[in-house]
Each structure stands twice: as C-alpha cells, then as structure tokens.
C-alpha positions in Angstrom: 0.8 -4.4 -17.9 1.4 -6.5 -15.1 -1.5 -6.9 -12.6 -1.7 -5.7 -8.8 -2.2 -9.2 -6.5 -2.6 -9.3 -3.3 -2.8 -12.2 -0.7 -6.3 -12.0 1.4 -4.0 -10.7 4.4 -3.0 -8.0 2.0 -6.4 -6.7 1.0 -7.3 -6.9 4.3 -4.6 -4.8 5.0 -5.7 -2.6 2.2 -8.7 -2.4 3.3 -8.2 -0.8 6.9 -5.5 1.5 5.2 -8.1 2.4 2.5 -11.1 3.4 5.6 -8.0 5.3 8.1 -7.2 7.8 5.1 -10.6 8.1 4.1 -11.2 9.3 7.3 -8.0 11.3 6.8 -8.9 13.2 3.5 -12.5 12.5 3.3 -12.8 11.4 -0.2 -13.0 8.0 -1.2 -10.5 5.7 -2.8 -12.0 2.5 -4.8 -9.6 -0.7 -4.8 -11.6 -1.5 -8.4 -8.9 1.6 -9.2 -5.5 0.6 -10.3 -4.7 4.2 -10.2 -6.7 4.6 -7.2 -4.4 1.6 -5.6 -1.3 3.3 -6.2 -2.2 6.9 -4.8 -3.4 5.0 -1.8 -0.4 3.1 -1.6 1.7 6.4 -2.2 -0.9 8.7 0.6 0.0 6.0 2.9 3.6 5.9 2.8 3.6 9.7 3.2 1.1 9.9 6.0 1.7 11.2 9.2 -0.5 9.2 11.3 1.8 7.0 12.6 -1.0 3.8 12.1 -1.7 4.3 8.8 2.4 4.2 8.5 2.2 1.1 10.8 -0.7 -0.4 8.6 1.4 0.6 5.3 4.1 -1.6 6.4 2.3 -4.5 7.5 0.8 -4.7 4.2 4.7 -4.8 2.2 5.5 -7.1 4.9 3.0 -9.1 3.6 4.2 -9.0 0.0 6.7 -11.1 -1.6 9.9 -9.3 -3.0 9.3 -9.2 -7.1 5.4 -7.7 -5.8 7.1 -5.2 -3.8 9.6 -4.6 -6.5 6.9 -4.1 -9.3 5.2 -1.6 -6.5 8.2 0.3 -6.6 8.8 0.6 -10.3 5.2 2.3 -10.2 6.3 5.2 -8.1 5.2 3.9 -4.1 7.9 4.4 -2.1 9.3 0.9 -0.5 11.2 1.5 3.0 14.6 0.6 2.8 14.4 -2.3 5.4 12.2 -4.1 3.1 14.0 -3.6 0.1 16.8 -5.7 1.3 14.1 -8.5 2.5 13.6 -11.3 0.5 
C-alpha cells in the first residue's frame, strides 16, 4: 500500500485544514491516521466553509499529479481543474 507524502507546504496545509474542521465538528482528527487523513481530506472537499474549501485546494495545488491521482483512487474527491494539471 502505497504511502501518503506530503511536501512540508502540504502538511502545513494539512495542518490548518485539520484545526478549521476541528473547530467545525468538534472532534479531533490525528494525521498519525491514514484513515484519519483521508476522511479529513474527504470532510474538507465537502465543506461549506468557503476557507476550509480555499485551504483544501491549496493543499492539491501543492501536490504533484501521480499524489493527487493516488488521492483520488482512495475516494477524495479531486476538482476537475486540477485533474487536468500536471
């Protein structure tokens, strides 16, 4: 199973997505998680607070494509403006 990698930009990224829905659902979610990662991942893409959307994007921005492809063979949702990015 391939591993989840992230630049430092990304986890930073991760990391003020992680503390907005937090706030948002009032639970916490541990990046230790893989599982945890991906429901993140999926609760942002879904969320309607438009900066946790904003931060959600960022952090794909920040990706390279086959990471945002592997992302998307696990279920979270890639917009299609980045798909077509390299």
């Amino acid at each position: 199973m391939e591993e989840l990698l992230f630049s430092q930009a990304g986890l930073a990224l991760l990391v003020r997505i992680r503390r907005k829905l937090e706030q948002e659902f009032g639970f916490d979610f541990r990046l230790s998680d893989r599982r945890q990662i991906i429901e993140l991942l999926t609760a942002a893409a879904a969320s309607p607070d438009r900066g946790i959307r904003h931060d959600y994007h960022a952090f794909l921005t920040a990706l390279d494509r086959r990471q945002r492809d592997h992302l998307q063979r696990l279920g979270i949702p890639i917009p299609d403006t980045l798909e077509a990015a390299g």
